[in-house]
ChimeraX commands (.cxc) that place a marker at each C-alpha (Angstrom):
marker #1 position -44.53,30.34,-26.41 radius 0.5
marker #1 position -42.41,32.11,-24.01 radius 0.5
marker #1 position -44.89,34.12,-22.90 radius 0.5
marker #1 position -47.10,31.09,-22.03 radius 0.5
marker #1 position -44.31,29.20,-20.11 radius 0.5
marker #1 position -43.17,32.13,-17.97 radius 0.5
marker #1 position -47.57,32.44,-16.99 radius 0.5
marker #1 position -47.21,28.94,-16.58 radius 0.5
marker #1 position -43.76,29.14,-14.34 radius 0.5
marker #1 position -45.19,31.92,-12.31 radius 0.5
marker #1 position -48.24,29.73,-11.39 radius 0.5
marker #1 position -45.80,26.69,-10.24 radius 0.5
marker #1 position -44.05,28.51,-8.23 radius 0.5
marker #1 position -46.41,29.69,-5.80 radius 0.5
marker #1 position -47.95,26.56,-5.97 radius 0.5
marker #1 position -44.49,24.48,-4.72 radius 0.5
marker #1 position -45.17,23.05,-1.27 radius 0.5
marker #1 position -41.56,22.21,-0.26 radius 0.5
marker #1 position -37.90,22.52,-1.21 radius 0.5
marker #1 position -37.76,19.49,-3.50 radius 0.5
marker #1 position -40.51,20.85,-5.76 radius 0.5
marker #1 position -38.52,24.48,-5.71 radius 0.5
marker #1 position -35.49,22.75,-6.76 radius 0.5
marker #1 position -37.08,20.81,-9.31 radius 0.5
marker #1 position -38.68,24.43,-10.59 radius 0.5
marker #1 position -35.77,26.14,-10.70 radius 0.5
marker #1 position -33.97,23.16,-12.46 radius 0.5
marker #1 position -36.50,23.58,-15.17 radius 0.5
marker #1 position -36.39,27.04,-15.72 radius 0.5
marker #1 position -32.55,26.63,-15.97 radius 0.5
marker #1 position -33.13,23.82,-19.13 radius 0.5
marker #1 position -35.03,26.14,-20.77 radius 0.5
marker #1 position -33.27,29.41,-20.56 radius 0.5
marker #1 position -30.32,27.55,-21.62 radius 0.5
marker #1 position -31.99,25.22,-24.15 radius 0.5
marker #1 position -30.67,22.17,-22.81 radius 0.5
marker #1 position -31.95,18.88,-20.72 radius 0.5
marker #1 position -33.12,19.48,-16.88 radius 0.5
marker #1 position -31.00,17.77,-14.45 radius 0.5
marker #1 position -32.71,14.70,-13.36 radius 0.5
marker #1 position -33.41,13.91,-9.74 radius 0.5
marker #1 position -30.97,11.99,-7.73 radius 0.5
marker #1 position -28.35,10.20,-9.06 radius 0.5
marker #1 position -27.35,10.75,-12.62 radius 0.5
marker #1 position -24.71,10.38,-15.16 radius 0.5
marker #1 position -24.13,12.19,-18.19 radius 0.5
marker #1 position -23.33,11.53,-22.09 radius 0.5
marker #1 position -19.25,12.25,-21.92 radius 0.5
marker #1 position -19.29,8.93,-19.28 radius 0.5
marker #1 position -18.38,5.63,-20.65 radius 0.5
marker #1 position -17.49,1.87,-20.06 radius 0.5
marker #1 position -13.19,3.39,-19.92 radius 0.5
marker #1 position -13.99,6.49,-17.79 radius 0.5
marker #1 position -12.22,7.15,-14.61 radius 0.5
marker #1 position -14.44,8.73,-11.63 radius 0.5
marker #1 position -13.86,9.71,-8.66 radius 0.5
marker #1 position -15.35,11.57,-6.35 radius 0.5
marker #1 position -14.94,14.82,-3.68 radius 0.5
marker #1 position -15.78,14.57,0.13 radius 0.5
marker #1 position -15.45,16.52,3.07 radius 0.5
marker #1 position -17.48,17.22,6.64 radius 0.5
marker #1 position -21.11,17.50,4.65 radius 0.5
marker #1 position -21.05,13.71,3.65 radius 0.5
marker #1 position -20.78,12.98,7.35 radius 0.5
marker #1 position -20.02,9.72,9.01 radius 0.5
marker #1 position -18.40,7.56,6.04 radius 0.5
marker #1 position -18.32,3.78,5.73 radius 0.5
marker #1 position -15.34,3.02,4.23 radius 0.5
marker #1 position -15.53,-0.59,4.17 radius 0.5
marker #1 position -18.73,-0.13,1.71 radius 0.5
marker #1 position -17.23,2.61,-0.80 radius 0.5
marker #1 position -16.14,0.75,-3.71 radius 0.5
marker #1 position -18.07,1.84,-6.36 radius 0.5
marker #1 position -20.42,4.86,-8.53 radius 0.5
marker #1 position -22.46,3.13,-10.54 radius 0.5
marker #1 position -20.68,0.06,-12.15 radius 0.5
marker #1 position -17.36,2.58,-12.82 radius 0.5
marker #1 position -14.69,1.73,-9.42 radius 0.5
marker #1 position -13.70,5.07,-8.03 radius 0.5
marker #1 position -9.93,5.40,-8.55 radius 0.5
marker #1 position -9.43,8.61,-6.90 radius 0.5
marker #1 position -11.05,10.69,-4.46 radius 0.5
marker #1 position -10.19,14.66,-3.14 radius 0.5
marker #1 position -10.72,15.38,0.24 radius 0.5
marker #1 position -11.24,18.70,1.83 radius 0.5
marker #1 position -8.21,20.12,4.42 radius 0.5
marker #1 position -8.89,23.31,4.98 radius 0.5
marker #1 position -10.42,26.62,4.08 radius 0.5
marker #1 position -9.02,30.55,4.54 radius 0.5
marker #1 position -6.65,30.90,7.71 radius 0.5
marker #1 position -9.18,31.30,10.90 radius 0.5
marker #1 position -12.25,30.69,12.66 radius 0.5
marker #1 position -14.28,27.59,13.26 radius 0.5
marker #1 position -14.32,26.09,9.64 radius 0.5
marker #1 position -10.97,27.06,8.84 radius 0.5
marker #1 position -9.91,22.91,9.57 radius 0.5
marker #1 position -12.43,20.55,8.21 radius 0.5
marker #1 position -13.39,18.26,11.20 radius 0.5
marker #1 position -13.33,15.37,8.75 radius 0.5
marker #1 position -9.87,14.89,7.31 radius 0.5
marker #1 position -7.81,12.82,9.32 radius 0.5
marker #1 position -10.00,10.19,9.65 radius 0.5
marker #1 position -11.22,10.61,6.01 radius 0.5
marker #1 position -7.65,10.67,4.66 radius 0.5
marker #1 position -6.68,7.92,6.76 radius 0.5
marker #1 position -9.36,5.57,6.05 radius 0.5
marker #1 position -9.30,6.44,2.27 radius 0.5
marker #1 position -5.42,5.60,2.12 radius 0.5
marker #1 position -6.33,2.47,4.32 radius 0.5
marker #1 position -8.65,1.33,1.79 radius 0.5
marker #1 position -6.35,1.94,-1.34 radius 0.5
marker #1 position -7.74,4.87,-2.82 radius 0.5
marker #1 position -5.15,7.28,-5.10 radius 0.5
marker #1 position -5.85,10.73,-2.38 radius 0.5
marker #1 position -5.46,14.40,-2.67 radius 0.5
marker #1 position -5.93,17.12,-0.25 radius 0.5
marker #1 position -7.82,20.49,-1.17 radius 0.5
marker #1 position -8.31,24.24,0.24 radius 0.5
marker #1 position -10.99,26.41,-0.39 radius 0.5
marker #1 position -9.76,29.71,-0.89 radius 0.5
marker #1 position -11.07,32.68,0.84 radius 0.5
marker #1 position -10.34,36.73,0.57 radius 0.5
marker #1 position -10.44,36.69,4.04 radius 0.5
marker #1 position -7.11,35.85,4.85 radius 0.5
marker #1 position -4.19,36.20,3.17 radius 0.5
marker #1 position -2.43,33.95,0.99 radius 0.5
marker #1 position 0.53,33.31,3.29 radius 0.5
marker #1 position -1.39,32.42,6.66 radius 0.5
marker #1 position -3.89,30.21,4.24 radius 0.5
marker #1 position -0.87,28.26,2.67 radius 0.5
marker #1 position 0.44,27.70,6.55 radius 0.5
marker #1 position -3.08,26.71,7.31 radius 0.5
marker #1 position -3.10,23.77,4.56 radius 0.5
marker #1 position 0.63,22.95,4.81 radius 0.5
marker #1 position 0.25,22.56,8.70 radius 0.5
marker #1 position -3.22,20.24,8.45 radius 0.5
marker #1 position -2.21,17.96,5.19 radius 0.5
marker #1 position 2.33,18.01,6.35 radius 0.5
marker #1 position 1.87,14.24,8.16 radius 0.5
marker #1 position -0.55,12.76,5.20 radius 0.5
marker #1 position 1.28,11.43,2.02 radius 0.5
marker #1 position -0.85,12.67,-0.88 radius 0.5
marker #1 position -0.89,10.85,-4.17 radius 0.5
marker #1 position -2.73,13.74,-5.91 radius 0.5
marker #1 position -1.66,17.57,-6.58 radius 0.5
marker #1 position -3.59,19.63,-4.26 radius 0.5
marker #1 position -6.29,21.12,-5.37 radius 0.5
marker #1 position -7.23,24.56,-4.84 radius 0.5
marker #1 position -11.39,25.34,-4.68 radius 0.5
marker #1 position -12.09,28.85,-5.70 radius 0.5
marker #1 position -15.52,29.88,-6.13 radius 0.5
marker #1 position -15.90,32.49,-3.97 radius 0.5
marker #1 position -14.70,36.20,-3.89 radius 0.5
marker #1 position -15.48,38.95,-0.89 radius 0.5
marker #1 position -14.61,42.04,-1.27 radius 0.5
marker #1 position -11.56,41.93,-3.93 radius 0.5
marker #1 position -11.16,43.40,-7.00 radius 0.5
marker #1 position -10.28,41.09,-9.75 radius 0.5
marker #1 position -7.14,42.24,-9.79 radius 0.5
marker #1 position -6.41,41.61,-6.43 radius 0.5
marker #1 position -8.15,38.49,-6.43 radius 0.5
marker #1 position -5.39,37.30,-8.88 radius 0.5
marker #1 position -2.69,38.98,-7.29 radius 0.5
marker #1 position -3.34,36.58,-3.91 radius 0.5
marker #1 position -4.67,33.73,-6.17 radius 0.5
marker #1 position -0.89,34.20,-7.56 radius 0.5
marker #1 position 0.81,34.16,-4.38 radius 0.5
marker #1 position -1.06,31.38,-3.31 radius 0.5
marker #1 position -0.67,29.38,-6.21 radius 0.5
marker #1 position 3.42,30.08,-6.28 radius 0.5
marker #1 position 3.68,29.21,-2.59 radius 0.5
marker #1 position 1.87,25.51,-3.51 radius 0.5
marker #1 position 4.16,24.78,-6.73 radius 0.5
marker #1 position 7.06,25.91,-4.29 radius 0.5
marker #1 position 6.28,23.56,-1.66 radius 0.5
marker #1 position 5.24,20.67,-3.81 radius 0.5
marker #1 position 7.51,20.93,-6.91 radius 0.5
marker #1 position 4.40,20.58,-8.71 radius 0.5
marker #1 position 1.56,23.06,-9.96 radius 0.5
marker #1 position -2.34,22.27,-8.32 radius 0.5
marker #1 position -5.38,21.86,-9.96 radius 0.5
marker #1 position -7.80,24.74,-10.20 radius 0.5
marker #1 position -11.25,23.76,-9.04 radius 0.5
marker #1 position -14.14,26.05,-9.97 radius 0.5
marker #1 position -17.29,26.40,-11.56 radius 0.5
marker #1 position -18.10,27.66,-14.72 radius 0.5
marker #1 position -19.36,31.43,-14.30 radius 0.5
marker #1 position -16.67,31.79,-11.44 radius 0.5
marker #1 position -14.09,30.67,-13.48 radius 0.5
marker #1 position -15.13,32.98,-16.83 radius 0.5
marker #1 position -15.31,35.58,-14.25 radius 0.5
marker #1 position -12.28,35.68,-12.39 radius 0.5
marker #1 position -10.01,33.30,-14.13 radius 0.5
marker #1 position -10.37,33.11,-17.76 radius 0.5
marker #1 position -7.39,34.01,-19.93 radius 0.5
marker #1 position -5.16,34.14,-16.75 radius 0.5
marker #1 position -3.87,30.96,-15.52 radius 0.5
marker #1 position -3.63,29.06,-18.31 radius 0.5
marker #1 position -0.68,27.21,-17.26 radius 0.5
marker #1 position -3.20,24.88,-14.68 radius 0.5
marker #1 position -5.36,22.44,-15.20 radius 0.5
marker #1 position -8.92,22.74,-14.58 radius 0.5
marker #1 position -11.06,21.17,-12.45 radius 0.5
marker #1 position -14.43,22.04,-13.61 radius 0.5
marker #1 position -17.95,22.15,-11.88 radius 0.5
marker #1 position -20.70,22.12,-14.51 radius 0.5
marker #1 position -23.84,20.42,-13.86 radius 0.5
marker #1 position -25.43,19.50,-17.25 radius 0.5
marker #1 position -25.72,16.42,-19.20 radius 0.5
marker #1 position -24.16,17.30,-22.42 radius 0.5
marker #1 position -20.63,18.27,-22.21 radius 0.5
marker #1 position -20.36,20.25,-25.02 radius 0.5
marker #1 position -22.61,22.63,-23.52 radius 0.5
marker #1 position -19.46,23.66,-21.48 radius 0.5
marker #1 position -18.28,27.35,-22.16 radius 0.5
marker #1 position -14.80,28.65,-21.00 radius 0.5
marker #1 position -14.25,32.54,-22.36 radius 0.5
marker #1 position -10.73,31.46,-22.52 radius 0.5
marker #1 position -11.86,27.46,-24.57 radius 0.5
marker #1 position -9.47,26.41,-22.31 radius 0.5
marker #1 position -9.68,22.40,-21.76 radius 0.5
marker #1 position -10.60,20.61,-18.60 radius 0.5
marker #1 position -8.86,17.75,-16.58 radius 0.5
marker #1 position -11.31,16.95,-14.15 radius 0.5
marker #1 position -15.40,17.14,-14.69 radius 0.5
marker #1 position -17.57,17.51,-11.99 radius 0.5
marker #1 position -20.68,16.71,-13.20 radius 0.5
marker #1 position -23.14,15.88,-10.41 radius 0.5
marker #1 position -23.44,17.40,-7.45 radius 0.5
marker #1 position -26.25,14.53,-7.18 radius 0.5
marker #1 position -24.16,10.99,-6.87 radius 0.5
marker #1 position -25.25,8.24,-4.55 radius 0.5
marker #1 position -22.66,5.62,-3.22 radius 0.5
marker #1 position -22.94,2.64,-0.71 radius 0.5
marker #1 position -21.48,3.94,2.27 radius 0.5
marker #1 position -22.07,7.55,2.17 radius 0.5
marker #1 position -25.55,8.64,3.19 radius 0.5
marker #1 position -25.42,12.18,2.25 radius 0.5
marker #1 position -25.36,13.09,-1.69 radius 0.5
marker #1 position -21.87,12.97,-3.66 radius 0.5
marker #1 position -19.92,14.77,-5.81 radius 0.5
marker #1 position -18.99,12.87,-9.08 radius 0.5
marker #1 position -16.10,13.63,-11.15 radius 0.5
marker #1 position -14.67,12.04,-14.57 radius 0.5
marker #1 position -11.03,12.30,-15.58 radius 0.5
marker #1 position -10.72,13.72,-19.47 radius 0.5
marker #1 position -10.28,10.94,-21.56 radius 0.5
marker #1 position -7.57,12.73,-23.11 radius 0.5
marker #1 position -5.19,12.36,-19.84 radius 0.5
marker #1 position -4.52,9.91,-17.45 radius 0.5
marker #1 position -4.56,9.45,-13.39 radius 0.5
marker #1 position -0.84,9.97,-14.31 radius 0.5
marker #1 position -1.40,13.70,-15.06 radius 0.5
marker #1 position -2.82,14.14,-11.87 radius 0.5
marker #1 position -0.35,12.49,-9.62 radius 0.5
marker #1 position 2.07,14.22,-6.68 radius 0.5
marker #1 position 5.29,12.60,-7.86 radius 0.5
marker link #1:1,2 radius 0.2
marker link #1:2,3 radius 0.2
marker link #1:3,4 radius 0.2
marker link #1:4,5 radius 0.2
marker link #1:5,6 radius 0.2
marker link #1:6,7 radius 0.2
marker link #1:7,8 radius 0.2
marker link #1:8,9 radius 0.2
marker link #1:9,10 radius 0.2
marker link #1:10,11 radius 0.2
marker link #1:11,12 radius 0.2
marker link #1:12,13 radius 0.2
marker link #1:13,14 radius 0.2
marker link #1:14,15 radius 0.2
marker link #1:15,16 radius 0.2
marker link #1:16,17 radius 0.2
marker link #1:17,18 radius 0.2
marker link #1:18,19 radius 0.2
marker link #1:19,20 radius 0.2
marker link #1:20,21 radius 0.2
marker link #1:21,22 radius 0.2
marker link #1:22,23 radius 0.2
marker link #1:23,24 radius 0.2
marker link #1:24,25 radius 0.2
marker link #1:25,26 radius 0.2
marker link #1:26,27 radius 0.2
marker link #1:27,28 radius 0.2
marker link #1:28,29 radius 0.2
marker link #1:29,30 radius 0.2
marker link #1:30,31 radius 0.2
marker link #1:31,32 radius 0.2
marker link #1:32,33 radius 0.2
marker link #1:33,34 radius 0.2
marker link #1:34,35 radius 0.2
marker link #1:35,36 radius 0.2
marker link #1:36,37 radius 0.2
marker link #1:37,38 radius 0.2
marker link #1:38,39 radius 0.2
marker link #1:39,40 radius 0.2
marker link #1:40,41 radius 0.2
marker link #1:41,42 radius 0.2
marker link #1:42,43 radius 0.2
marker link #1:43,44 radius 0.2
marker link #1:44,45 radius 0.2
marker link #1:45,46 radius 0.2
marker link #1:46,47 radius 0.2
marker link #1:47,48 radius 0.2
marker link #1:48,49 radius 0.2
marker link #1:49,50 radius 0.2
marker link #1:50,51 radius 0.2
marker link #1:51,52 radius 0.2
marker link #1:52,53 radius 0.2
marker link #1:53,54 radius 0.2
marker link #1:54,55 radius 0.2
marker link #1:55,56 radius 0.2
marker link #1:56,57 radius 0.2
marker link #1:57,58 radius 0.2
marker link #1:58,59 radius 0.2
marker link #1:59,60 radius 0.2
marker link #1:60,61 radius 0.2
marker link #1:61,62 radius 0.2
marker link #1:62,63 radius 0.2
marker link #1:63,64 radius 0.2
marker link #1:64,65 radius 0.2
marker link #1:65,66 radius 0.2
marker link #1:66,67 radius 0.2
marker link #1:67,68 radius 0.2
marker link #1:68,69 radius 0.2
marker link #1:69,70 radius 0.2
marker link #1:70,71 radius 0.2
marker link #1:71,72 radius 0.2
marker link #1:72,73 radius 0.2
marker link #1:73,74 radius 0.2
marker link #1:74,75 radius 0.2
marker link #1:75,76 radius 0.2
marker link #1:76,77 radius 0.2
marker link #1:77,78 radius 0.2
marker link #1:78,79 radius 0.2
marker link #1:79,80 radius 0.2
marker link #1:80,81 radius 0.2
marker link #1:81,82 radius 0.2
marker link #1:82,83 radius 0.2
marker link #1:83,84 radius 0.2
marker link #1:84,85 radius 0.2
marker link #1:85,86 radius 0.2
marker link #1:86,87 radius 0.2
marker link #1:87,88 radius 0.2
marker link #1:88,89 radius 0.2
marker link #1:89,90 radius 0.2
marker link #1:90,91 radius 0.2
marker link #1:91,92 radius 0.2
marker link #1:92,93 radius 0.2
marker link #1:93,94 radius 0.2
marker link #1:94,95 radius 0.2
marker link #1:95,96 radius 0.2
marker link #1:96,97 radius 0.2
marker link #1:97,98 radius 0.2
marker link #1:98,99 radius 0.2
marker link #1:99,100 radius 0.2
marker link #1:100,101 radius 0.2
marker link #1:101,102 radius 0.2
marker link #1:102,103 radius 0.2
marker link #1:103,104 radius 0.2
marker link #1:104,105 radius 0.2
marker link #1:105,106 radius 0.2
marker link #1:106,107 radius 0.2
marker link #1:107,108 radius 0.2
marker link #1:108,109 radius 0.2
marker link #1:109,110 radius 0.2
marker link #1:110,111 radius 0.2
marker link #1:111,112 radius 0.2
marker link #1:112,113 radius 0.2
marker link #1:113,114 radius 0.2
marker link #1:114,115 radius 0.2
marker link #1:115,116 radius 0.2
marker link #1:116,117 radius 0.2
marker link #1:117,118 radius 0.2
marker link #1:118,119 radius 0.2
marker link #1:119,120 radius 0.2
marker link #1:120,121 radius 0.2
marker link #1:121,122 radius 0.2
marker link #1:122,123 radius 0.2
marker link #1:123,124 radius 0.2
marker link #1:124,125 radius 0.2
marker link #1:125,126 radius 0.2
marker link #1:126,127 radius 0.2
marker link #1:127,128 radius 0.2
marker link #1:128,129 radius 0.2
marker link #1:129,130 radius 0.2
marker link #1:130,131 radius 0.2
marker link #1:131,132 radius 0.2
marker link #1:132,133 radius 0.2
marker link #1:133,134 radius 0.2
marker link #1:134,135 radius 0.2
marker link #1:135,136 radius 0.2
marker link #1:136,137 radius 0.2
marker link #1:137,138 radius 0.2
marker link #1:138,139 radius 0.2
marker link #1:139,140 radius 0.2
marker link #1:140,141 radius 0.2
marker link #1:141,142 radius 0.2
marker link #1:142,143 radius 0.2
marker link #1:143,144 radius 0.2
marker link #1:144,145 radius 0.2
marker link #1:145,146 radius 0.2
marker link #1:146,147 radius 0.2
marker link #1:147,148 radius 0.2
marker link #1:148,149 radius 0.2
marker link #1:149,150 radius 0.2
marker link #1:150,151 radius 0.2
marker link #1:151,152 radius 0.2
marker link #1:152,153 radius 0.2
marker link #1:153,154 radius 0.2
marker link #1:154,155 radius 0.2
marker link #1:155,156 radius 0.2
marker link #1:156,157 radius 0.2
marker link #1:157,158 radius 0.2
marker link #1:158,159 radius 0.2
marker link #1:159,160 radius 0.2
marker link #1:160,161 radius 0.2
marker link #1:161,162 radius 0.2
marker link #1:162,163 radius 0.2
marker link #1:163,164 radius 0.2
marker link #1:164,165 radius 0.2
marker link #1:165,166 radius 0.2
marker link #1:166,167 radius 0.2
marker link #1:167,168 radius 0.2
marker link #1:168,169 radius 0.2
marker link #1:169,170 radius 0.2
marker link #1:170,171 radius 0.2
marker link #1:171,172 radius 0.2
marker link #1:172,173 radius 0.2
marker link #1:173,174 radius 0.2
marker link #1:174,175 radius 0.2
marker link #1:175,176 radius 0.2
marker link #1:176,177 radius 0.2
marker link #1:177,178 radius 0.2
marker link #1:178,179 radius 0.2
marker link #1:179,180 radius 0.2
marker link #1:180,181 radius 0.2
marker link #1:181,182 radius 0.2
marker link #1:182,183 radius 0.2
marker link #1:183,184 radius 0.2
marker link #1:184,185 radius 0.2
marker link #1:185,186 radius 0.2
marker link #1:186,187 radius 0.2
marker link #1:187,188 radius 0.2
marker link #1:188,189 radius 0.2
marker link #1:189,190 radius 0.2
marker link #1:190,191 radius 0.2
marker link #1:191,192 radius 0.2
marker link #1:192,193 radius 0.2
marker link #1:193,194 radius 0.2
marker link #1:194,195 radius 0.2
marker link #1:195,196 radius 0.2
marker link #1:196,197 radius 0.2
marker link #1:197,198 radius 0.2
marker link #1:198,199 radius 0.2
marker link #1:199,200 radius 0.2
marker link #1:200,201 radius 0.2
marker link #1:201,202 radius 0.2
marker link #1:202,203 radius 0.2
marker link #1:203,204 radius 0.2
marker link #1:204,205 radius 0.2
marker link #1:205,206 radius 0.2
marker link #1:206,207 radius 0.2
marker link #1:207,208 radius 0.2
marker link #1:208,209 radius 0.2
marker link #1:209,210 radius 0.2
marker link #1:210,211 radius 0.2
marker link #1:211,212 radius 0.2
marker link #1:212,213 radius 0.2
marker link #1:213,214 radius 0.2
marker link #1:214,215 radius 0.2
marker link #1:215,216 radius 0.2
marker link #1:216,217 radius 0.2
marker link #1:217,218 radius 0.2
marker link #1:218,219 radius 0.2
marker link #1:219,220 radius 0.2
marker link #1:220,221 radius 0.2
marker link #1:221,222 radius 0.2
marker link #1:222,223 radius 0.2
marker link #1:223,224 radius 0.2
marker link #1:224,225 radius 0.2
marker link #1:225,226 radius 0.2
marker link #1:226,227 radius 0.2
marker link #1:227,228 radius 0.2
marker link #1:228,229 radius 0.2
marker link #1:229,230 radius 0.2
marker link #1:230,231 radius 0.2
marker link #1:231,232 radius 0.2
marker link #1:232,233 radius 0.2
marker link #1:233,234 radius 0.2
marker link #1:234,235 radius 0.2
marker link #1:235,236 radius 0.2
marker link #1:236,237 radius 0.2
marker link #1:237,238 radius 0.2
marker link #1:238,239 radius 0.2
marker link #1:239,240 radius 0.2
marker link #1:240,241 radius 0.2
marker link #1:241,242 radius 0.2
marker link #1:242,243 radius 0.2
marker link #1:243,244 radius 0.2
marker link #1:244,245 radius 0.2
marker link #1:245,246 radius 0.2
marker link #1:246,247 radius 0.2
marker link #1:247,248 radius 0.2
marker link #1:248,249 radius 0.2
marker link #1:249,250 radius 0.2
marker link #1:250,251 radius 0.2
marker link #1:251,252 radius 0.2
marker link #1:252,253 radius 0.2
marker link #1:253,254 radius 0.2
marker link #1:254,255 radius 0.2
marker link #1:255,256 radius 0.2
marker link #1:256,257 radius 0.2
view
């Protein structure tokens, strides 16, 4: 059987005209070495979502021009919080995300619960990339605990990854009074972060759409899922990140107090 299905995948794949029918391939081949369900196309929700969950979503420059007088909703579930990007490493062009203000602004204007996030690079150091988010998100009341993005490392050593990750991380809980949320996806986090910062929660990108196919080295629980990379909303043209709240904790657990 295996044998037939790779012949057959090898065939399909030189016969895919575009990028749609590539990602659709590759989505396949993913279900089946993992022996789960292939991500539909477009919008989708999973099994973990009901009638009581609390979404929200993620947004930053890539969703482009927002209309904020249309977001109000993912599916029939209101979106009670959303996490906006602020910055990533220290320098160069992206190091601001051109979208903030206006996205922070006009999600506070429309009474959305808002948190700020930075996408860590090993590019800079820890200090200049804590002045970088401290400087961007100082004049913004956030709701939320930051959240910190890590997904990417290079050229540390896990170690030193850590090590910055650390100082980072101490620098945030300094300035806020308050630990932030660790946002990464699943073979990053087993990877880099398992078994080592198990005093934050986790904000966890794993696109499937059975949650107990989730796999932390360290079975450590999640906070926040992100479970589509896929969601559509009125208002927002571009595709959306979707993200459900554990039903074990509350917007409460998340909140800058």
């Amino acid at each position: 059987m295996k044998t037939r299905f790779l012949l057959i995948s090898f065939f399909f794949f030189f016969s895919c005209e575009n990028e749609n029918q590539l990602r659709s391939f590759f989505k396949e081949i993913r279900a089946f070495v993992k022996n789960t369900k292939a991500l539909p196309k477009g919008d989708y929700t999973v099994d973990y979502v009901n009638k009581k969950s609390i979404i929200g979503i993620d947004i930053s420059h890539h969703q482009k021009e927002i209309d904020w007088t249309k977001i109000k909703k993912w599916r029939e579930h209101n979106i009670q919080f959303i996490y906006i990007k602020a910055t990533e490493g220290s320098k160069g062009k992206g190091s601001k995300d051109p979208k903030y203000q206006k996205n922070i602004e006009e999600a506070k204007k429309h009474g959305f619960l808002v948190g700020s996030y930075h996408y860590f690079r090993t590019t800079s150091s820890a200090e200049d990339q804590f002045k970088n988010f401290i400087n961007i998100t100082k004049d913004y009341k956030q709701d939320l605990i930051p959240m910190v993005d890590l997904e990417q490392n290079d050229n540390f050593t896990k170690k030193k990854y850590r090590e910055e990750l650390t100082k980072f991380l101490i620098l945030l809980e300094n300035h806020f009074n308050q630990k932030p949320i660790l946002y990464s996806v699943t073979n990053f986090y087993n990877q880099y972060l398992a078994n080592y910062f198990l005093d934050y929660k986790i904000f966890l990108g794993f696109y499937n759409l059975e949650y107990k196919k989730i796999s932390l080295k360290d079975r450590k629980n999640w906070t926040i899922w992100q479970f589509s990379q896929q969601g559509k909303i009125e208002g927002i043209t571009t595709s959306v990140d979707i993200n459900v709240l554990n039903n074990d904790v509350s917007i409460n657990d998340i909140s800058l107090k």
